[in-house]
N, CA, C and O atoms as a GROMACS GRO file, in nm:
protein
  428
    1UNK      N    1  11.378  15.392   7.229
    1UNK     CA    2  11.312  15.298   7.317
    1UNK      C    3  11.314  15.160   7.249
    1UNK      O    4  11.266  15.146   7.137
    2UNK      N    5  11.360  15.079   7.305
    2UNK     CA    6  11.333  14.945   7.275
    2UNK      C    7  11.218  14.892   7.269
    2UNK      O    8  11.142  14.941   7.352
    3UNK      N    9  11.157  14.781   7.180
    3UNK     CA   10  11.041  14.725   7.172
    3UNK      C   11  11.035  14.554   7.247
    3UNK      O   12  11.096  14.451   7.217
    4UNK      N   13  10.932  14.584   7.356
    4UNK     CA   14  10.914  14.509   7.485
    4UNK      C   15  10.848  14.339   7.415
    4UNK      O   16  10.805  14.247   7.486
    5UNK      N   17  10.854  14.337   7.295
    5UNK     CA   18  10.770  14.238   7.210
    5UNK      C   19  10.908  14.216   7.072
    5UNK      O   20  10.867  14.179   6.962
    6UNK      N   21  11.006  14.232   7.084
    6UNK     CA   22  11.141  14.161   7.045
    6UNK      C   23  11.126  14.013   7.030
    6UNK      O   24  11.075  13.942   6.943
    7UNK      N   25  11.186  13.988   7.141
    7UNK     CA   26  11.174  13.872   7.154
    7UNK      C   27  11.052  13.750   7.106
    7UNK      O   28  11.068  13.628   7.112
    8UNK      N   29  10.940  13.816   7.062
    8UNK     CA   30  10.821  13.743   7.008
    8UNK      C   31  10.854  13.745   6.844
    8UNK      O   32  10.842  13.642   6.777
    9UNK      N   33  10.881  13.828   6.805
    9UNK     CA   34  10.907  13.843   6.633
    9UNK      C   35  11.020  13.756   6.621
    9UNK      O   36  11.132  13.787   6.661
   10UNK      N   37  10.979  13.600   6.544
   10UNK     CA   38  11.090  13.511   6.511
   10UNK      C   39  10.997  13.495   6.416
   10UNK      O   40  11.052  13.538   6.315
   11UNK      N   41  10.899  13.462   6.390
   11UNK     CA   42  10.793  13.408   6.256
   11UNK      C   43  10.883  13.472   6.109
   11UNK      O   44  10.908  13.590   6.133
   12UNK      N   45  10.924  13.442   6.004
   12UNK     CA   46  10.930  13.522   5.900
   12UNK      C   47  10.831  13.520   5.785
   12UNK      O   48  10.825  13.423   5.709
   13UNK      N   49  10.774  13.600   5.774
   13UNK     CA   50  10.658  13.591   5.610
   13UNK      C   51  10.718  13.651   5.522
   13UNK      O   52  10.790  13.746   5.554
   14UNK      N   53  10.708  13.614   5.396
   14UNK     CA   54  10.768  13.719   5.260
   14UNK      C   55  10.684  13.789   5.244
   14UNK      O   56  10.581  13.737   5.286
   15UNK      N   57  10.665  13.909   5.193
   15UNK     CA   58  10.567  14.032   5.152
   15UNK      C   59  10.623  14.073   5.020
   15UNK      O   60  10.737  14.101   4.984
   16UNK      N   61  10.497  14.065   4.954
   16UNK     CA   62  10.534  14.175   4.814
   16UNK      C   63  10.404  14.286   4.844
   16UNK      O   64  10.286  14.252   4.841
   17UNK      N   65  10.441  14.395   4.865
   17UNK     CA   66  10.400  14.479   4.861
   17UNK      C   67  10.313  14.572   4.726
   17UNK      O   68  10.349  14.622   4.619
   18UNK      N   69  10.210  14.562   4.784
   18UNK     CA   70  10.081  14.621   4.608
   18UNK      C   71  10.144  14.795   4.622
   18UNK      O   72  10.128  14.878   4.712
   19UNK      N   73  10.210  14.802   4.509
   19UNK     CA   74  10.221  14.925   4.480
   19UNK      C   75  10.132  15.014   4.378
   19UNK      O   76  10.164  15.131   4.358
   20UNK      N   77  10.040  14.967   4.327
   20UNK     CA   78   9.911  15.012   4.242
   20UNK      C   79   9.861  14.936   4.187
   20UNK      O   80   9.842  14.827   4.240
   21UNK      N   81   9.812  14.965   4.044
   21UNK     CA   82   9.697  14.881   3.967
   21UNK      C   83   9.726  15.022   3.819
   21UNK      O   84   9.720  15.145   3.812
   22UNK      N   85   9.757  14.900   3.718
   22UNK     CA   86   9.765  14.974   3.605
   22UNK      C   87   9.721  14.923   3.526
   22UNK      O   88   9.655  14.830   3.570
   23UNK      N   89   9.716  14.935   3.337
   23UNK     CA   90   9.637  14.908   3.238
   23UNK      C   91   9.712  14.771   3.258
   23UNK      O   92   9.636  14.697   3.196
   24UNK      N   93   9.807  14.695   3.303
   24UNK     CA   94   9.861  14.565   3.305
   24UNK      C   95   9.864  14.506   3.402
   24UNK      O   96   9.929  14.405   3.427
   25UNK      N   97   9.775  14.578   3.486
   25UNK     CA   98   9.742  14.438   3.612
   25UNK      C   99   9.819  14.559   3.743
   25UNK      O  100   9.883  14.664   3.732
   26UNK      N  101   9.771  14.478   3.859
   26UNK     CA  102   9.864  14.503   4.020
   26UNK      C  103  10.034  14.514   3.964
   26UNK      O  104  10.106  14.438   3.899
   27UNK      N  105  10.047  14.610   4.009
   27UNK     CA  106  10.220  14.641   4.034
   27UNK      C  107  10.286  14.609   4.194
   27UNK      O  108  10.281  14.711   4.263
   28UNK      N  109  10.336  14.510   4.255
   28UNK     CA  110  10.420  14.461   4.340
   28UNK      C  111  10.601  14.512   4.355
   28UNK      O  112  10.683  14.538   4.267
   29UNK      N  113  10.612  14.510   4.492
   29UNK     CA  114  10.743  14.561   4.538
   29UNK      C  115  10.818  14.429   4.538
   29UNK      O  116  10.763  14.319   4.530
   30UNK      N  117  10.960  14.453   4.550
   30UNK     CA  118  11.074  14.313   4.517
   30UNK      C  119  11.008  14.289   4.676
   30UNK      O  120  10.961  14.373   4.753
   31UNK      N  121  11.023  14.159   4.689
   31UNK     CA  122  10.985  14.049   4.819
   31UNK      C  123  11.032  14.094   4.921
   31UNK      O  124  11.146  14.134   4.895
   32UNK      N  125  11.009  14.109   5.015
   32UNK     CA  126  11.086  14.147   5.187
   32UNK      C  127  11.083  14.062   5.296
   32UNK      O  128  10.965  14.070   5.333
   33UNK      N  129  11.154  13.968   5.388
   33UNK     CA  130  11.133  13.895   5.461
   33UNK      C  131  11.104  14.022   5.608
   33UNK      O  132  11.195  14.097   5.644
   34UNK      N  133  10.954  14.023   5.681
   34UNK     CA  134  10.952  14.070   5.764
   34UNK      C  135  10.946  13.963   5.925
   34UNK      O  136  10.870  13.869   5.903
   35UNK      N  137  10.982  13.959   6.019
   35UNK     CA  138  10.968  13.884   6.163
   35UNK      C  139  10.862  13.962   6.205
   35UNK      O  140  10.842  14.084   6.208
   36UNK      N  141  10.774  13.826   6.250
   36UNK     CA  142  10.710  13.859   6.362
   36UNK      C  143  10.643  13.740   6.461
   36UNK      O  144  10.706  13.663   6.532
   37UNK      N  145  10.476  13.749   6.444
   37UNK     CA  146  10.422  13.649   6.476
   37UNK      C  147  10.292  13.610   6.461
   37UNK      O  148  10.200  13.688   6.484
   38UNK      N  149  10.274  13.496   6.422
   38UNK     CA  150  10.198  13.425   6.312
   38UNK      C  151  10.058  13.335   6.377
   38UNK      O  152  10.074  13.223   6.426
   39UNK      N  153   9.942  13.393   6.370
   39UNK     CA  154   9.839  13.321   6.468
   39UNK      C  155   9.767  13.260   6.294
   39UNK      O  156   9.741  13.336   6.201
   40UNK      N  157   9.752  13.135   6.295
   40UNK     CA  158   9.666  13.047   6.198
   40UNK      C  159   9.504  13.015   6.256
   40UNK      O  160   9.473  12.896   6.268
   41UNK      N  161   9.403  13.119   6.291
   41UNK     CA  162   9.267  13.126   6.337
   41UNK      C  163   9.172  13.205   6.236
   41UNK      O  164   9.199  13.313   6.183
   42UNK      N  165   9.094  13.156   6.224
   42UNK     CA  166   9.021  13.220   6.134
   42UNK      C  167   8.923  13.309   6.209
   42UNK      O  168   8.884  13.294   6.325
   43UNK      N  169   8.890  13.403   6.123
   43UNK     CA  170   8.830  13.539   6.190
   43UNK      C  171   8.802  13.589   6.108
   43UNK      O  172   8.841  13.580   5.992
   44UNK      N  173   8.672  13.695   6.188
   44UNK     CA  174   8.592  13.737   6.083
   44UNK      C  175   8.609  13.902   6.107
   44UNK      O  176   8.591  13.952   6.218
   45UNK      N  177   8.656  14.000   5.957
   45UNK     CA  178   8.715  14.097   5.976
   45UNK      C  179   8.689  14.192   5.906
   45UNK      O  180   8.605  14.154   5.825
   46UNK      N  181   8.717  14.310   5.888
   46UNK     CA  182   8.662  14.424   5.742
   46UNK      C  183   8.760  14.433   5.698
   46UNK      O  184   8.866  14.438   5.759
   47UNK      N  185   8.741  14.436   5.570
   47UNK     CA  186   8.805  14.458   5.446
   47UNK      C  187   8.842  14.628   5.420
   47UNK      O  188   8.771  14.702   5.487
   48UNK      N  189   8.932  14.691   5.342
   48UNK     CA  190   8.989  14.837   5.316
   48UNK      C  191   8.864  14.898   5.280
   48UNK      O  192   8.854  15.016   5.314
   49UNK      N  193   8.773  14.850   5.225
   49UNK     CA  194   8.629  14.918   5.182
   49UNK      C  195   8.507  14.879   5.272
   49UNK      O  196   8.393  14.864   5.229
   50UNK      N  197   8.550  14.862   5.417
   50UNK     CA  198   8.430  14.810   5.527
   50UNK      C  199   8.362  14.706   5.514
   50UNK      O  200   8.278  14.708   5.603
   51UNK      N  201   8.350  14.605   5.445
   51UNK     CA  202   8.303  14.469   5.426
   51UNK      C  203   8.334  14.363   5.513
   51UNK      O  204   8.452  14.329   5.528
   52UNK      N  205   8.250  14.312   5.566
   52UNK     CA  206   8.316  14.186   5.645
   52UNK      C  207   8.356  14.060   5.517
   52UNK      O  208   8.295  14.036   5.413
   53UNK      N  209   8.465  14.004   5.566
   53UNK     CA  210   8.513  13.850   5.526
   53UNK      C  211   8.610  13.775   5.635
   53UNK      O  212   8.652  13.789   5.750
   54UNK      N  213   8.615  13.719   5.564
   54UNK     CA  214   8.651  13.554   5.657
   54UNK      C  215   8.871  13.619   5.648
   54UNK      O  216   8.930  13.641   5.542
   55UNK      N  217   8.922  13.627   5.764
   55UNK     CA  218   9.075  13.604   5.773
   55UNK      C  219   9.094  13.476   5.774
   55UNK      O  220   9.002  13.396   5.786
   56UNK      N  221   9.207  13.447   5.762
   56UNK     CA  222   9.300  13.278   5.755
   56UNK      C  223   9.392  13.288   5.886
   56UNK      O  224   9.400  13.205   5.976
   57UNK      N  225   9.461  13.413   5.876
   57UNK     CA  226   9.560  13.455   5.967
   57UNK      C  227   9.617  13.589   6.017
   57UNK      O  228   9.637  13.690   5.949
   58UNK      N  229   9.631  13.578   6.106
   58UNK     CA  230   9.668  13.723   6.114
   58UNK      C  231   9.857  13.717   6.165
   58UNK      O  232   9.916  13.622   6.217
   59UNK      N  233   9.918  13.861   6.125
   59UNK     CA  234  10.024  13.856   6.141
   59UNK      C  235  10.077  13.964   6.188
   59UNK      O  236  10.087  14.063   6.116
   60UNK      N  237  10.126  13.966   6.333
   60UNK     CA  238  10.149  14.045   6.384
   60UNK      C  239  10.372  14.129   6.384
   60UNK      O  240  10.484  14.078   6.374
   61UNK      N  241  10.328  14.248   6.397
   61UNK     CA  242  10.506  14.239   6.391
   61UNK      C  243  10.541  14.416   6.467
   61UNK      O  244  10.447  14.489   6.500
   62UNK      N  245  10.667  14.451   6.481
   62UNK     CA  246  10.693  14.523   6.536
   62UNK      C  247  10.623  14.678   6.445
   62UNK      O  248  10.599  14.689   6.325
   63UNK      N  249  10.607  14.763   6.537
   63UNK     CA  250  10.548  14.873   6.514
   63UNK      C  251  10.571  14.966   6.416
   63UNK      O  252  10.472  15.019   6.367
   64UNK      N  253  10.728  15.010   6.358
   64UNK     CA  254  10.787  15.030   6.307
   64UNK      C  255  10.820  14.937   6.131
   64UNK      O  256  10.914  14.953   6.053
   65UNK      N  257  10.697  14.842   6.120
   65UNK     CA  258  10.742  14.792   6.024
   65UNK      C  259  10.670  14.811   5.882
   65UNK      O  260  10.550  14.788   5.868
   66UNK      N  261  10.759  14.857   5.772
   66UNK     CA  262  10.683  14.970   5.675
   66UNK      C  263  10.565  14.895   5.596
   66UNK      O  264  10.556  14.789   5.534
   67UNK      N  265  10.463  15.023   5.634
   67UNK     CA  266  10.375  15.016   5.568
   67UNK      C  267  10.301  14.857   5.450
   67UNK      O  268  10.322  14.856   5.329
   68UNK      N  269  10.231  14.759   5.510
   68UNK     CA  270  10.221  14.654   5.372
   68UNK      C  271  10.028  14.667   5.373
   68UNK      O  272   9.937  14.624   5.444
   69UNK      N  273  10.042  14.751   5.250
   69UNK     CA  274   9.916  14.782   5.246
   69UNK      C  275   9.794  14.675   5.212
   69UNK      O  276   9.839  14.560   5.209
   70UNK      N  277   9.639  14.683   5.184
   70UNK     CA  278   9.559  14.595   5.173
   70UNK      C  279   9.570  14.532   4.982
   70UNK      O  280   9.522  14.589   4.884
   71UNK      N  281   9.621  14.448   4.984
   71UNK     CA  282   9.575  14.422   4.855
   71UNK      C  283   9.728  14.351   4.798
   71UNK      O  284   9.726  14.298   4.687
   72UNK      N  285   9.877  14.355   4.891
   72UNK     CA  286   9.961  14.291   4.905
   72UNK      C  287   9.994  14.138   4.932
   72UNK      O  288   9.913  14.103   5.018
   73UNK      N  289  10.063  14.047   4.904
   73UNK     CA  290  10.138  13.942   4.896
   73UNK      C  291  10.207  13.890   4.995
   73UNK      O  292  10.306  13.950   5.039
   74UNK      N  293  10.162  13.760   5.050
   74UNK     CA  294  10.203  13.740   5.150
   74UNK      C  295  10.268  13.554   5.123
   74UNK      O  296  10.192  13.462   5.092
   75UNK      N  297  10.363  13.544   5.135
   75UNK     CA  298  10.396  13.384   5.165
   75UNK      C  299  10.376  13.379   5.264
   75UNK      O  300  10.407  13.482   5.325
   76UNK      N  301  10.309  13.258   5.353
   76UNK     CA  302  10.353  13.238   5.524
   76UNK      C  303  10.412  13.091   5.490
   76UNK      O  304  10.406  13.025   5.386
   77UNK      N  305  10.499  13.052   5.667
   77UNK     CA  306  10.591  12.973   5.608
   77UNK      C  307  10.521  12.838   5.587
   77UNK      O  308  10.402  12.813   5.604
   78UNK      N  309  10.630  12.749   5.543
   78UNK     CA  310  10.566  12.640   5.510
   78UNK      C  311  10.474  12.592   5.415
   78UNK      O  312  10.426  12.479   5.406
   79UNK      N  313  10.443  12.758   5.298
   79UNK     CA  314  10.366  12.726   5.220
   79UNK      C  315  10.415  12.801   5.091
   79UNK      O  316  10.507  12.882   5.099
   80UNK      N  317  10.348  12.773   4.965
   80UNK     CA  318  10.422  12.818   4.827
   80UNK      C  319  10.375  12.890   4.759
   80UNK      O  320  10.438  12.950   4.672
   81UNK      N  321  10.214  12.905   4.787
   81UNK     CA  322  10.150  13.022   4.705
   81UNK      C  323  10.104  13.153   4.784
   81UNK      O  324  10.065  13.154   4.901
   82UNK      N  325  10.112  13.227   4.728
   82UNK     CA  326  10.081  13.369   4.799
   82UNK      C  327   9.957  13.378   4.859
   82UNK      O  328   9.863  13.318   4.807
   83UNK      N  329   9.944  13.428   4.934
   83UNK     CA  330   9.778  13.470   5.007
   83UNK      C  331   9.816  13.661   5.017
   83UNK      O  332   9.916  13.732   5.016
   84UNK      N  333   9.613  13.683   5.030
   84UNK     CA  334   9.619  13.842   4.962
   84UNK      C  335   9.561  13.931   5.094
   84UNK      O  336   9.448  13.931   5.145
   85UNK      N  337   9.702  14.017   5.134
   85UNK     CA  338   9.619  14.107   5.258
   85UNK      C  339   9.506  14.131   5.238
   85UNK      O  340   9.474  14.165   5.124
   86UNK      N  341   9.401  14.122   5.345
   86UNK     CA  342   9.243  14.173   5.340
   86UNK      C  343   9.287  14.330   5.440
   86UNK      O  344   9.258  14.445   5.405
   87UNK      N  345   9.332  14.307   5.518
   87UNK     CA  346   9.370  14.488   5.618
   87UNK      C  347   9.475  14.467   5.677
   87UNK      O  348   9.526  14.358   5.705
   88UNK      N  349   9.521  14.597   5.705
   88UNK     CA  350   9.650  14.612   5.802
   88UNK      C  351   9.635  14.760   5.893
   88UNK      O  352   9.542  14.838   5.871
   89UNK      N  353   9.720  14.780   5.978
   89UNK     CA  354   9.704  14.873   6.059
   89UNK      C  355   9.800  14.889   6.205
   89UNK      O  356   9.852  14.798   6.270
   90UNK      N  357   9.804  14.990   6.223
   90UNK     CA  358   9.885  15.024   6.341
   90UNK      C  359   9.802  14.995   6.454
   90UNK      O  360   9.686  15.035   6.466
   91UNK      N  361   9.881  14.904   6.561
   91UNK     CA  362   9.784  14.926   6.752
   91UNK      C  363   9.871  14.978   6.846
   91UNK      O  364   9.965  14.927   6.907
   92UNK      N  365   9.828  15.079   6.848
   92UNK     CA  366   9.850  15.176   6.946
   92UNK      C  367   9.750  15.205   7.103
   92UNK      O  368   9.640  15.260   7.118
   93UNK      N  369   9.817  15.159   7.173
   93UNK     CA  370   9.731  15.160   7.283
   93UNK      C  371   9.785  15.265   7.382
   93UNK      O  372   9.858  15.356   7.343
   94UNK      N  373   9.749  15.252   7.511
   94UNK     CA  374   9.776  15.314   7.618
   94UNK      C  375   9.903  15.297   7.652
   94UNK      O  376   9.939  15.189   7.604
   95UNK      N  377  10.012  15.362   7.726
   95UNK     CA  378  10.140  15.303   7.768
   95UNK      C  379  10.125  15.206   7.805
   95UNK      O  380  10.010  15.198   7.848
   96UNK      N  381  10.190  15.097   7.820
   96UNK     CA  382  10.225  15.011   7.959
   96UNK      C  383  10.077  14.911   7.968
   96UNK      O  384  10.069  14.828   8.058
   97UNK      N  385   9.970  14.924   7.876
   97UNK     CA  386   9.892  14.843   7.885
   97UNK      C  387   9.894  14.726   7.769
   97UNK      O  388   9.887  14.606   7.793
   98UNK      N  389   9.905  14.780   7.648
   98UNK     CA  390   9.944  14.684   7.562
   98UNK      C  391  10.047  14.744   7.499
   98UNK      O  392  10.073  14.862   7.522
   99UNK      N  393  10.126  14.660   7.401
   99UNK     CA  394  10.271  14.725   7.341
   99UNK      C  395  10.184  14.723   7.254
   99UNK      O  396  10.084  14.652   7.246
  100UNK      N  397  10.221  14.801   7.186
  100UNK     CA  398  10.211  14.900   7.047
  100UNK      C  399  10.255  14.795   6.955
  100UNK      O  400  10.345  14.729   7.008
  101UNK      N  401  10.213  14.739   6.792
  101UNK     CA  402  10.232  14.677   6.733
  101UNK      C  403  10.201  14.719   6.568
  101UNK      O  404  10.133  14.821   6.553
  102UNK      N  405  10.240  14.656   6.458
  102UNK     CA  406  10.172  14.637   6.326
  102UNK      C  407  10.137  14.529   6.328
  102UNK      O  408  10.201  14.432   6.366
  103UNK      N  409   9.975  14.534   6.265
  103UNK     CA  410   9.953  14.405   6.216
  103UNK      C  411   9.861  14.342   6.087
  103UNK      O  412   9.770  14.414   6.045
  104UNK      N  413   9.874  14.257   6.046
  104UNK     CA  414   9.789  14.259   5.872
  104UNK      C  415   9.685  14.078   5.904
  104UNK      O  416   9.689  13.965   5.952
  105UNK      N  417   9.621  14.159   5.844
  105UNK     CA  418   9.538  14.042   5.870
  105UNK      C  419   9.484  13.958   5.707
  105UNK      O  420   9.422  13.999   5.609
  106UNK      N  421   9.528  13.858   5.736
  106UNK     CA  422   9.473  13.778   5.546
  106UNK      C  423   9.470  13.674   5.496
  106UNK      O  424   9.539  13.577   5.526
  107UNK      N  425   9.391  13.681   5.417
  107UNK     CA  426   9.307  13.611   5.355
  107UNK      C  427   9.338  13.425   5.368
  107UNK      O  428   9.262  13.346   5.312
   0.00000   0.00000   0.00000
């Protein structure tokens, strides 16, 4: 099946992906350019451990796009220092009412 929200994923963000936490700090994945689409609103959201805080942005992208867990690396464009996923998650809705998406929301 094709994804009805194609055509919206042009945004690109870099992701480094948090692959743990060891005696030398966060361990990160090599960089990945993912497409999607990029809302700059601030919002107020829970954190991987249920806490509310403040989002910067949220970033939405096709459904299928792997896993970038809470605590990961994000460039958005136009800018040079990293910002730090606060959550991410699959939306899965009803058929035909909303398309199905990934999306990360941060800091």
């Amino acid at each position: 099946m094709t994804d009805p929200l194609a055509i919206w994923w042009t945004i690109p963000v870099t992701v480094r992906r948090l692959l743990g936490s060891g005696p030398y700090g966060d361990r990160y994945a090599d960089p990945t350019v993912e497409l999607g689409r990029l809302s700059r609103k601030t919002r107020l959201v829970r954190n991987a451990a249920g806490e509310e805080t403040v989002a910067s942005a949220r970033w939405s992208g096709p459904l299928d796009t792997p896993p970038i867990p809470p605590g990961s690396r994000v460039t958005l464009p136009g800018e040079s220092h990293e910002r730090t996923v606060i959550a991410s998650g699959r939306n899965e809705a009803i058929p035909g009412v909303t398309p199905n998406h990934y999306r990360i929301e941060i800091e």
